[in-house]
Residue frames as qw, qx, qy, qz and C-alpha x, y, z in Angstrom:
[[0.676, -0.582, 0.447, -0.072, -23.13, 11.29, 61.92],
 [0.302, 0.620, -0.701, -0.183, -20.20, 9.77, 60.76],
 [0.959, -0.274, -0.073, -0.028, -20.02, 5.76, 60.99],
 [0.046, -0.696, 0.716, -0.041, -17.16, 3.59, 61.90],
 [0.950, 0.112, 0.019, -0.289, -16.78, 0.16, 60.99],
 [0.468, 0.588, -0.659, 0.021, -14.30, -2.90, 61.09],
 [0.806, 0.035, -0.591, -0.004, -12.69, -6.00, 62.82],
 [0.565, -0.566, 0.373, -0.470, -12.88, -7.13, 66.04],
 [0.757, -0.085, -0.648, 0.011, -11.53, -10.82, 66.90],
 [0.664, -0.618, 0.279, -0.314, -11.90, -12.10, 70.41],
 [0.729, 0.393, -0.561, -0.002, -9.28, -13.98, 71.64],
 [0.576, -0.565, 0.425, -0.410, -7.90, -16.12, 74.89],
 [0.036, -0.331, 0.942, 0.040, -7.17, -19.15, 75.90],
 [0.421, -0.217, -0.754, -0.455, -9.73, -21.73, 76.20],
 [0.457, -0.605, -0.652, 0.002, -12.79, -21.26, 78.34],
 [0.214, -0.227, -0.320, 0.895, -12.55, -17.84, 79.39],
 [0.315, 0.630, 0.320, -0.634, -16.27, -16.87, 77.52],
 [0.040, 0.142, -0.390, -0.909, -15.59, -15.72, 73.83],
 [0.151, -0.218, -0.788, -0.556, -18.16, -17.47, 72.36],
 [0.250, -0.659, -0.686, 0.179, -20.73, -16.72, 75.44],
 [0.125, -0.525, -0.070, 0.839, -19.47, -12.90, 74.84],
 [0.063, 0.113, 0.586, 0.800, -19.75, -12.98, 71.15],
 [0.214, -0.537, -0.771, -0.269, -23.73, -14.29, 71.58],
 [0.079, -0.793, -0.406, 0.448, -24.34, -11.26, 74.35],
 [0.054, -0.480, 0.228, 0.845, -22.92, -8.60, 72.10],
 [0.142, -0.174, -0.702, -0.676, -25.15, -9.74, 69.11],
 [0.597, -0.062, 0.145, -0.786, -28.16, -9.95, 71.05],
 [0.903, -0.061, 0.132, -0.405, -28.33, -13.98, 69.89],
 [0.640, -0.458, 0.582, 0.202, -26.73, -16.96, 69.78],
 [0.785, 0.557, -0.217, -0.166, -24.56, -18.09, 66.85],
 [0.371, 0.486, -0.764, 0.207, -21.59, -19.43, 68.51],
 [0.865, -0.230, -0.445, 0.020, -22.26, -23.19, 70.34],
 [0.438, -0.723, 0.141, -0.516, -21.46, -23.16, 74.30],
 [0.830, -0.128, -0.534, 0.102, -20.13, -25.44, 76.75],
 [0.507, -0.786, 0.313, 0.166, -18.12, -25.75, 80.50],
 [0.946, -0.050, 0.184, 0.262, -15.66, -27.97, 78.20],
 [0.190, -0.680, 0.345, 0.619, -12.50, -26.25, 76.95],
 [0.017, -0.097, 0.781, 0.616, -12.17, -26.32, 72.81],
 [0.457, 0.362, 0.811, -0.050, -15.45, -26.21, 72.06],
 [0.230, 0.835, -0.153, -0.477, -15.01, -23.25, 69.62],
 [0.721, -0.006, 0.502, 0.478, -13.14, -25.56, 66.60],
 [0.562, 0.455, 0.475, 0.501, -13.94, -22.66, 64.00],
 [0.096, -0.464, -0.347, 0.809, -14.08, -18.92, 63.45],
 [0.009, 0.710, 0.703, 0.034, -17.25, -17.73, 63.25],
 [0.178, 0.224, -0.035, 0.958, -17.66, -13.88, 62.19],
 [0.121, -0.654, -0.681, 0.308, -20.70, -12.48, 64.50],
 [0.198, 0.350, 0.194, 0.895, -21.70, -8.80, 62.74],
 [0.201, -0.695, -0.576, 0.381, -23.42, -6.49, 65.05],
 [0.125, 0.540, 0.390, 0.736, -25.04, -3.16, 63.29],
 [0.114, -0.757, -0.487, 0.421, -26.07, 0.09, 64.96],
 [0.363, 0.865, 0.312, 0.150, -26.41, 3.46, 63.93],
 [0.192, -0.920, 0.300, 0.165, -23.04, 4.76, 64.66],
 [0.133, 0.662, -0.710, -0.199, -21.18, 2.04, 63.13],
 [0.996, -0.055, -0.027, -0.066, -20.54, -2.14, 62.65],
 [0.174, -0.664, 0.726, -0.044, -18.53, -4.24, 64.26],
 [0.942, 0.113, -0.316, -0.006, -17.71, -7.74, 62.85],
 [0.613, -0.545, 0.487, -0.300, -16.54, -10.00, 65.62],
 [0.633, 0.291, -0.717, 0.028, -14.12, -13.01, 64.88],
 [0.806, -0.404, 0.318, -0.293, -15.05, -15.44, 67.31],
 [0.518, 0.492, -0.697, -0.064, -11.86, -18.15, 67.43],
 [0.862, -0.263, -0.366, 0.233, -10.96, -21.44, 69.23],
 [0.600, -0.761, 0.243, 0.035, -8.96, -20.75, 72.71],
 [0.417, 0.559, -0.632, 0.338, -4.71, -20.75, 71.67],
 [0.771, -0.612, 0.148, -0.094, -3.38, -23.44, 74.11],
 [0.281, 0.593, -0.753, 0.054, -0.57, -25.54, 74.44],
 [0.685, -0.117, 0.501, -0.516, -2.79, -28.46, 75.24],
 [0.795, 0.088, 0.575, 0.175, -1.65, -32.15, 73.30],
 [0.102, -0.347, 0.641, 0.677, 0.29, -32.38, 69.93],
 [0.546, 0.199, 0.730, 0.361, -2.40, -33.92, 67.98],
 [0.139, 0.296, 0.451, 0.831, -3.29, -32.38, 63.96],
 [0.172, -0.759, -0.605, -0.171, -6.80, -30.83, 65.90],
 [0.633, -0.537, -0.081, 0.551, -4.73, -29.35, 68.28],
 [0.429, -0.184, 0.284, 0.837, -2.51, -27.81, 65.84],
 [0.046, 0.583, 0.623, 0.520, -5.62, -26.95, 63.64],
 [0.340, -0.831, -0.439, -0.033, -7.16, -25.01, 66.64],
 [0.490, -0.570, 0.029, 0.659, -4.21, -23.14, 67.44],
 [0.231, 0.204, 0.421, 0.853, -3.65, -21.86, 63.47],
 [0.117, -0.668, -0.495, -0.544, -7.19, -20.73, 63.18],
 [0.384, -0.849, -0.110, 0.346, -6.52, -18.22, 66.33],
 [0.462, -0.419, 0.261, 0.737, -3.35, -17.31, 65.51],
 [0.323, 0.202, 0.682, 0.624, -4.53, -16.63, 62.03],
 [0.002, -0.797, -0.577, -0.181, -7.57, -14.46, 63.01],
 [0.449, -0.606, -0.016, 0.656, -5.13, -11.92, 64.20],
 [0.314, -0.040, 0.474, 0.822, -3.96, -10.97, 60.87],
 [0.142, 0.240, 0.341, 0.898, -5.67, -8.35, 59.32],
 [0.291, -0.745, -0.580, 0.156, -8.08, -7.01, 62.33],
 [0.081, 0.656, -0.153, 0.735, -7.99, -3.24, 63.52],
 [0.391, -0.521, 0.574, -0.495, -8.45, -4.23, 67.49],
 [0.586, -0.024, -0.808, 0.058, -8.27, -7.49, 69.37],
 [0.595, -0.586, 0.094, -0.542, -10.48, -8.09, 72.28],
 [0.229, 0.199, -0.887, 0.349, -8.22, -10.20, 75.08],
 [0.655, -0.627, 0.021, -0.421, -10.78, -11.84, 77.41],
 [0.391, 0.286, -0.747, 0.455, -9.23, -13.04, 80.27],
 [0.520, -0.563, -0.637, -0.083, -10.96, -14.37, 83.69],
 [0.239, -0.738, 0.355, -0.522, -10.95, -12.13, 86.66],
 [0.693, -0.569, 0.405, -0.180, -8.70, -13.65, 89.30],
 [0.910, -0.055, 0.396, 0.107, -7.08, -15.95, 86.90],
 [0.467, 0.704, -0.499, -0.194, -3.64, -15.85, 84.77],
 [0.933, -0.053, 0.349, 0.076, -2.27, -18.82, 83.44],
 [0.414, -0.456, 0.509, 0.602, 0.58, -19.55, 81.07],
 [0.387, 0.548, 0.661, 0.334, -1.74, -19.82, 78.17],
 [0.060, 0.938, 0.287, -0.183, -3.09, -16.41, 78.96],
 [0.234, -0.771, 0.282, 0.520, 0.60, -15.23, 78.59],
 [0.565, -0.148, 0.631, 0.510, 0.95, -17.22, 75.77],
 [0.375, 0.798, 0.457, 0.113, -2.16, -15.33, 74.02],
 [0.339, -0.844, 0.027, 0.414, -0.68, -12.31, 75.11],
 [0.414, -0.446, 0.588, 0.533, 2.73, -12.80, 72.76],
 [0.299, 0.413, 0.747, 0.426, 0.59, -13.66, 69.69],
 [0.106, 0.937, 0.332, -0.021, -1.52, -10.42, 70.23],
 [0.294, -0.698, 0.363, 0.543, 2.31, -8.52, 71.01],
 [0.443, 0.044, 0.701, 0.558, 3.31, -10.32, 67.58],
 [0.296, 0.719, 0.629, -0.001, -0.17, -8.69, 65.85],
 [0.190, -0.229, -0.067, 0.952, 0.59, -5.24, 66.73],
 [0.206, -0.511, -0.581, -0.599, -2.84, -4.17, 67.11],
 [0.327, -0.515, 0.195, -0.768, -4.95, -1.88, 69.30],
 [0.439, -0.236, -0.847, 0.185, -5.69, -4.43, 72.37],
 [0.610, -0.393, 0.190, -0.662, -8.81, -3.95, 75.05],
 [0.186, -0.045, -0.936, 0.295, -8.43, -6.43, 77.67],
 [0.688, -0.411, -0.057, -0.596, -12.06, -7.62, 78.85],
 [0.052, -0.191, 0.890, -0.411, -11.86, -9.10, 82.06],
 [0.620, -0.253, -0.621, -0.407, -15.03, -12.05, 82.40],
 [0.639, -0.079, -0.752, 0.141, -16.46, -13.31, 84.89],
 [0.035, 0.475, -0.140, 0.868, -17.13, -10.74, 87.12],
 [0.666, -0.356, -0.218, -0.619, -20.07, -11.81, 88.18],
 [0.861, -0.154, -0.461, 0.150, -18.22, -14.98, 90.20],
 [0.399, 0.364, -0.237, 0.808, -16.27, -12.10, 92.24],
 [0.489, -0.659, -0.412, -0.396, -16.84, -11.84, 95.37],
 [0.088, 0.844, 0.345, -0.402, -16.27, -9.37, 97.35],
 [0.777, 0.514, 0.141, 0.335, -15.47, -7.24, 94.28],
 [0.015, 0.935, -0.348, -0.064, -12.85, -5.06, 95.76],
 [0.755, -0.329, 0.498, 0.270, -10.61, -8.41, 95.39],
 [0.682, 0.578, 0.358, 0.271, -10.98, -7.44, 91.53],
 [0.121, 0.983, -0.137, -0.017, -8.74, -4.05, 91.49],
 [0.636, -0.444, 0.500, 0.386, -5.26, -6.01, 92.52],
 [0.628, 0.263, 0.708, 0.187, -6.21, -8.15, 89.39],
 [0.312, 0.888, 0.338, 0.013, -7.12, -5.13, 87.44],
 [0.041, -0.885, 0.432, 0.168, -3.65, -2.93, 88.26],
 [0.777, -0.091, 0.600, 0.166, -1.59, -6.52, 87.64],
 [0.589, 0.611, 0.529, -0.005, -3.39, -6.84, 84.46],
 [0.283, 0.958, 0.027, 0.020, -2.58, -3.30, 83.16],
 [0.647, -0.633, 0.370, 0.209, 1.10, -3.77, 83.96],
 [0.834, 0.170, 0.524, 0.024, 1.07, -6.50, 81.60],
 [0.385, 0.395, 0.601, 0.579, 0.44, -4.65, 78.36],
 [0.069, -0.112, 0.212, 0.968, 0.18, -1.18, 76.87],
 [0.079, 0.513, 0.851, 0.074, -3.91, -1.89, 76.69],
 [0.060, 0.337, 0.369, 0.864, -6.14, 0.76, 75.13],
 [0.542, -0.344, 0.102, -0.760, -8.51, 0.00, 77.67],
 [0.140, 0.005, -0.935, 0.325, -8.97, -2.47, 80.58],
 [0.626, -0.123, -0.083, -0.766, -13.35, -3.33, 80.83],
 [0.149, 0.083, 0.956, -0.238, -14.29, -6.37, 83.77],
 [0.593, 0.113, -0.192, -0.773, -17.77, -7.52, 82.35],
 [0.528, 0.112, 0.828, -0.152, -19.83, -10.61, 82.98],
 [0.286, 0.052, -0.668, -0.685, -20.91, -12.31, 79.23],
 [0.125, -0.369, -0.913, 0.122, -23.26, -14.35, 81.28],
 [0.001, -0.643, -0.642, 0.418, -25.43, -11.69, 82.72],
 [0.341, 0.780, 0.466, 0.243, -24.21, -8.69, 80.77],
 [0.539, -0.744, 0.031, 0.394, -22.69, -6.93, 83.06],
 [0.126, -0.789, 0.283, 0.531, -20.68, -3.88, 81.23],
 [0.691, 0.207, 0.628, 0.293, -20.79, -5.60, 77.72],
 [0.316, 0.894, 0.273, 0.163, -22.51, -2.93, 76.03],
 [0.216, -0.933, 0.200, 0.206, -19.71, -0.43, 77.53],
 [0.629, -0.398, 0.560, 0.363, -17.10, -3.15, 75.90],
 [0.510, 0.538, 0.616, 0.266, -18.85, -2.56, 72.76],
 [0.113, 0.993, -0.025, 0.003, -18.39, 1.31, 72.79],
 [0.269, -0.772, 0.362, 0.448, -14.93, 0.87, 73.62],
 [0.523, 0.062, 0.717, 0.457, -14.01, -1.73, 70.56],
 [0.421, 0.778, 0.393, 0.252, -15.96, 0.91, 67.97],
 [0.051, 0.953, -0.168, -0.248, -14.06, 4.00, 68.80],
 [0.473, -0.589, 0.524, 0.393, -11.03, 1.92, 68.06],
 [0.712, 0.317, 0.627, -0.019, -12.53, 1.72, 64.38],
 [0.097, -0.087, 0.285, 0.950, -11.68, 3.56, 61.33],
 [0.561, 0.468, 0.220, -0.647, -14.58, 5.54, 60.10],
 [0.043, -0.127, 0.874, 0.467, -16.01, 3.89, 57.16],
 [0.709, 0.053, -0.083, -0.698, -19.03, 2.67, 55.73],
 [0.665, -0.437, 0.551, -0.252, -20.46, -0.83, 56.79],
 [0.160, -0.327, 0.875, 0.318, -18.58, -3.92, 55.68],
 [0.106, 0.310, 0.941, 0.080, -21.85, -6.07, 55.70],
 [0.064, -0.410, -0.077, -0.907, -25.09, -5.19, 55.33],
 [0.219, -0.311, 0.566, -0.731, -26.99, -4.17, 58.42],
 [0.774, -0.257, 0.124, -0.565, -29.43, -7.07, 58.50],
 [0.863, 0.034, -0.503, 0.003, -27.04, -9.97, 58.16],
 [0.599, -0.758, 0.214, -0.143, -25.95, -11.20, 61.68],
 [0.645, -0.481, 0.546, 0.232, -23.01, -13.73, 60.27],
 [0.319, 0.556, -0.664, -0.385, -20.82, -15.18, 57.51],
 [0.055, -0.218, 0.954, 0.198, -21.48, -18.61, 58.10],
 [0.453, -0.149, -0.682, -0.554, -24.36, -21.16, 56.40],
 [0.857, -0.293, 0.068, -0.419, -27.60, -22.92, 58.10],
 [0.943, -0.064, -0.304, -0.116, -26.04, -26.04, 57.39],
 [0.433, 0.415, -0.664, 0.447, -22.97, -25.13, 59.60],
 [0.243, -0.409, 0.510, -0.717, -24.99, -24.01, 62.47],
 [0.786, -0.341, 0.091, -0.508, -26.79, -27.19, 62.33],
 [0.798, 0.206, -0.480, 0.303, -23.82, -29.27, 62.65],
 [0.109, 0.397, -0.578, 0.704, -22.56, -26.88, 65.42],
 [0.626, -0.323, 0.349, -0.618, -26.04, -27.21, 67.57],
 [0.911, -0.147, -0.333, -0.194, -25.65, -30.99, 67.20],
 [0.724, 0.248, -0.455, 0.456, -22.78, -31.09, 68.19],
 [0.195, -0.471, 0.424, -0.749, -23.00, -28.64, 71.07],
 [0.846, -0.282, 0.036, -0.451, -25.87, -31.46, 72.52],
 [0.894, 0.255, -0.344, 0.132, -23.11, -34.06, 72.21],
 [0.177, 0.599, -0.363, 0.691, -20.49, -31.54, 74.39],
 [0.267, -0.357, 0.168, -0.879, -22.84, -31.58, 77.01],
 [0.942, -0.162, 0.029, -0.291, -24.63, -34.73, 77.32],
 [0.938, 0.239, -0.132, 0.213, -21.07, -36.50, 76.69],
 [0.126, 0.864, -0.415, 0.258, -18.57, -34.09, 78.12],
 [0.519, -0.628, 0.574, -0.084, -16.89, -36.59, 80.59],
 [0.861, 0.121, 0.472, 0.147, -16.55, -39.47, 77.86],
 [0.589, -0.115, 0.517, 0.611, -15.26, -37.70, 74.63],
 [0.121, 0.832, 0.287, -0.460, -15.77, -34.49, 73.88],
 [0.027, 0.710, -0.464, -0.529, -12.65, -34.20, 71.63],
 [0.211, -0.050, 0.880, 0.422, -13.49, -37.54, 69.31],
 [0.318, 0.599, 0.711, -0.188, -16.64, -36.22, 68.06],
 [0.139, 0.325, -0.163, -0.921, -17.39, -34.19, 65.28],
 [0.501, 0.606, 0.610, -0.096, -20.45, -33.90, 62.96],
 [0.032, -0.253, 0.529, 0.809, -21.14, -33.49, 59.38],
 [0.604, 0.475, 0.485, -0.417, -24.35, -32.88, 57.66],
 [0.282, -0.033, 0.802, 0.526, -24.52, -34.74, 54.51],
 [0.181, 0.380, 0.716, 0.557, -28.23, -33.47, 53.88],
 [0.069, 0.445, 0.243, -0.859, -29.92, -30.00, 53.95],
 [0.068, 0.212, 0.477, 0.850, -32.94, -28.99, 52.28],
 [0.370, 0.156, 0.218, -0.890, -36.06, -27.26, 52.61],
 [0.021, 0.233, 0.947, 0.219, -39.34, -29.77, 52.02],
 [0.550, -0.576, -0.582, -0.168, -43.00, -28.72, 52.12],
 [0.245, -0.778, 0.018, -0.579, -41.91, -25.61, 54.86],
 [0.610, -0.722, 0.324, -0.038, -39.65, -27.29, 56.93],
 [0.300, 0.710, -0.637, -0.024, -35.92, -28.39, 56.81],
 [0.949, 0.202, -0.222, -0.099, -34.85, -31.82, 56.01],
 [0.220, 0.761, -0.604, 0.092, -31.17, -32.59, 57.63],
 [0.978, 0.042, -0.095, 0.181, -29.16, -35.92, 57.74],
 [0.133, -0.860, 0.459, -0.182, -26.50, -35.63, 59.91],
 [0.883, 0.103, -0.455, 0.043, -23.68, -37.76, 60.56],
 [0.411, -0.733, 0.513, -0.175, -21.28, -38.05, 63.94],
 [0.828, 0.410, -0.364, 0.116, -18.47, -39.17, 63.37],
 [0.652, -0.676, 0.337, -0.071, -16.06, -40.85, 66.55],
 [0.206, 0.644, -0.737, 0.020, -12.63, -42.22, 66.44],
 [0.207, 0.224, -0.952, -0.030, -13.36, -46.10, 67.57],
 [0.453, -0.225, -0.825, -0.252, -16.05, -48.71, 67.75],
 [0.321, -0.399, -0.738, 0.439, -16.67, -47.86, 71.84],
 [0.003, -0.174, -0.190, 0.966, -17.21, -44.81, 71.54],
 [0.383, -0.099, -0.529, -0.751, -20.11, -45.33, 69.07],
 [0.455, -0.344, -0.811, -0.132, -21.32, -47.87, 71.58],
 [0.243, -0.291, -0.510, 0.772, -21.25, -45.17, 74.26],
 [0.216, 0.046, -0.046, -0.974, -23.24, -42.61, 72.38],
 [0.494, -0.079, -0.578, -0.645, -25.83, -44.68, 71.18],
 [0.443, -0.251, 0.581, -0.634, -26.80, -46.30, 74.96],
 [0.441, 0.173, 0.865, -0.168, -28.72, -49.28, 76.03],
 [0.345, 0.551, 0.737, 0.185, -31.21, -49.96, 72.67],
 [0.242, 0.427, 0.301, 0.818, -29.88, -46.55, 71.07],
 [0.176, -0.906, -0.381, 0.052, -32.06, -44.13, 73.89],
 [0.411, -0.569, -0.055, 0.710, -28.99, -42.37, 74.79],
 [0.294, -0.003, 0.538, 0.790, -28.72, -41.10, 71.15],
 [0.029, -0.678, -0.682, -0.270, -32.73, -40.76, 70.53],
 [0.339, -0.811, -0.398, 0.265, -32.50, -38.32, 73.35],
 [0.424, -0.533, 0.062, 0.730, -29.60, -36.47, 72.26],
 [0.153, 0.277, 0.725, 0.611, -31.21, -36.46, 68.84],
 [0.219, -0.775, -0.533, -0.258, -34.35, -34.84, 69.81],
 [0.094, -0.906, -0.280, 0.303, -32.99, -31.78, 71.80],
 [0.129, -0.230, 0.325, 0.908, -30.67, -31.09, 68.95],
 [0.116, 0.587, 0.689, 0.409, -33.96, -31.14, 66.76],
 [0.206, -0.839, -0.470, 0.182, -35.51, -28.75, 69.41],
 [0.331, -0.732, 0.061, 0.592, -32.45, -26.43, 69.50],
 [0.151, 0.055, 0.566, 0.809, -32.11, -26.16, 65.22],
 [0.122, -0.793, -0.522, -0.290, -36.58, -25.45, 65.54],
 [0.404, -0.795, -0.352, 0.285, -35.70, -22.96, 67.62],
 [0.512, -0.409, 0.296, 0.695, -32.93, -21.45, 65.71],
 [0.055, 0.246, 0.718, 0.648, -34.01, -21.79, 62.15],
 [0.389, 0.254, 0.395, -0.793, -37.44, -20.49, 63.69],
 [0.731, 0.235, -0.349, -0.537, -39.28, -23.56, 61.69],
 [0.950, -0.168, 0.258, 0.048, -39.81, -27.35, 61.75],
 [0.184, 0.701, -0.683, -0.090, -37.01, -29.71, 61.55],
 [0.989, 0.013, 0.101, -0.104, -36.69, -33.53, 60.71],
 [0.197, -0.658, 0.723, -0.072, -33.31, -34.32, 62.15],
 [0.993, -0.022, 0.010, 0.115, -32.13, -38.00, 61.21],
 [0.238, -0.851, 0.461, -0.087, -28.65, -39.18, 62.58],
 [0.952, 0.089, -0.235, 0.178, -26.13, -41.95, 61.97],
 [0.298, -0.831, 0.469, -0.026, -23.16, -42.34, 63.78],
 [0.851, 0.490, -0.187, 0.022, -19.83, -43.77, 62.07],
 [0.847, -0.414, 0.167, 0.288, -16.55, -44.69, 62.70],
 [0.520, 0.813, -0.168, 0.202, -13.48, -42.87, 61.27],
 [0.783, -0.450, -0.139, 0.407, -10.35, -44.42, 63.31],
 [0.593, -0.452, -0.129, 0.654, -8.24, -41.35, 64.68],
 [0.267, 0.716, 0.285, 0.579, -9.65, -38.68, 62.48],
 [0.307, -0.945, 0.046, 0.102, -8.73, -35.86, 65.20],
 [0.438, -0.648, 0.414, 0.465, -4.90, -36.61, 65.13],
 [0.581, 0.267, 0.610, 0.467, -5.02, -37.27, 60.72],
 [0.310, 0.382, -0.185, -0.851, -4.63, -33.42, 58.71],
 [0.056, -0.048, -0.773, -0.631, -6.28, -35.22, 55.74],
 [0.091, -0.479, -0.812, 0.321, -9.19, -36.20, 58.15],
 [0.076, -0.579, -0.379, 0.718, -9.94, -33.10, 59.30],
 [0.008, -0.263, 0.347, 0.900, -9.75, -31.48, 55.98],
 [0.191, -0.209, -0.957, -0.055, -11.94, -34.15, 54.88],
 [0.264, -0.539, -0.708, 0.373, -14.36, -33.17, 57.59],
 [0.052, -0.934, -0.261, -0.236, -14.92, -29.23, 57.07],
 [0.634, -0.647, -0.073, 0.416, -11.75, -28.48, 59.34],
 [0.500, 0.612, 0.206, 0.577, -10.20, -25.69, 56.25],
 [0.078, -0.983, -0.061, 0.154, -10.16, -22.27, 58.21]]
């Protein structure tokens, strides 16, 4: 049997799934979650092996057109950039929903000139679903799409079938990676991402977008992993917001990132946290570089 192997990047606007597709199409999670828009800041390859072929998945930040500042502009390159040299691009778009962003992905994927499979998300919120076919003939209008596949990442719903269609559109080849590694990126990112994902979530209505973490210490001790993490916020209130009445708010968000990196790493973890002050490091390129923000 012949294989087939190559690049896949998912792309959209923000909050239409990728990163809750990427993690159903591997089988686990490597890409951090949220309702908040932008919580994707990096791209994150997600390799998925079978016996007919591999696909490596470029999981990217959502392309908006959402504030001017240098994060902003950061999150928009590293999409636009994962375009270049892919062999298909998976659009996900929501069922029932087009926005000007969506059109604006759209023009960047026209600019690519690459096979495109529109996956419509969300399915699963679609009710009754014959309201989905309008949306579906619309859709196809749009763009010259190799293939048009409505699938829920949440439940599953036609994923696998989105996965057959994104391999045929592969060259044959032997596999890029090999077949037991599931990503390109380190432990010590993903435990910066799962802190940060507890931060998203426990903090989303105060200041999701002035937060970022950096882990200043990884190591392995005596059969379990050692990490010193910092979170870093743009101004003095904010620090007083995370850290709550006599620091609990923080203890607490501390301790289920601990739980969610034992649960990853499949081993203990002794999480220690400090939270610092870096005034306006979201809207400063040096900052960001500074910070891990390079793609």
């Amino acid at each position: 049997m012949s294989r087939r192997s190559g690049y896949a990047v998912l792309v959209g606007r923000p909050n239409v799934g990728k990163s809750t597709l990427l993690n159903r199409l591997l089988g686990q999670k490597i890409a951090i979650t949220s309702h908040k828009p932008q919580t994707t800041r990096h791209r994150v390859l997600g390799i998925r092996s079978q016996q007919d072929g591999q696909i490596v998945f470029v999981d990217t930040p959502g392309i908006h057109d959402r504030g001017g500042k240098a994060m902003n502009r950061y999150l928009n390159r590293t999409a636009h950039s994962a375009l270049l040299d892919v062999d298909v691009a998976v659009f996900v778009v929501q069922a029932l929903a087009w926005t000007e962003e969506d059109q604006q992905v759209l023009g960047a994927i026209e600019r690519a000139a690459v096979p495109v499979i529109a996956a419509v998300n969300k399915i699963d919120l679609v009710s009754p679903k014959e309201q989905l076919l309008p949306f579906l003939k619309t859709l196809s209008e749009r763009y010259s799409f190799v293939d048009v596949v409505p699938i829920s990442a949440r439940d599953g719903g036609n994923v696998e079938e989105l996965a057959g269609s994104v391999l045929r559109q592969l060259p044959e080849g032997e596999a890029i990676f090999p077949d037991d590694q599931i990503t390109d990126r380190s432990e010590r990112f993903f435990a910066a991402e799962l802190l940060r994902e507890q931060l998203i979530r426990r903090y989303h209505r105060e200041l999701p977008y002035s937060v970022t973490v950096e882990i200043e210490r990884f190591e392995e001790v005596e059969g379990r992993y050692i990490i010193g993490a910092v979170i870093w916020v743009e101004r003095d209130s904010q620090r007083a917001i995370l850290l709550g009445k006599g620091g609990e708010a923080m203890k607490q968000t501390a301790m289920a990132a601990r739980k969610a990196m034992n649960d990853f790493f499949q081993t203990r973890v002794h999480l220690e946290v400090w939270i610092k002050v870096k005034k306006s490091w979201s809207s400063d390129e040096a900052s960001l570089i500074s910070l891990g923000y390079t793609d």
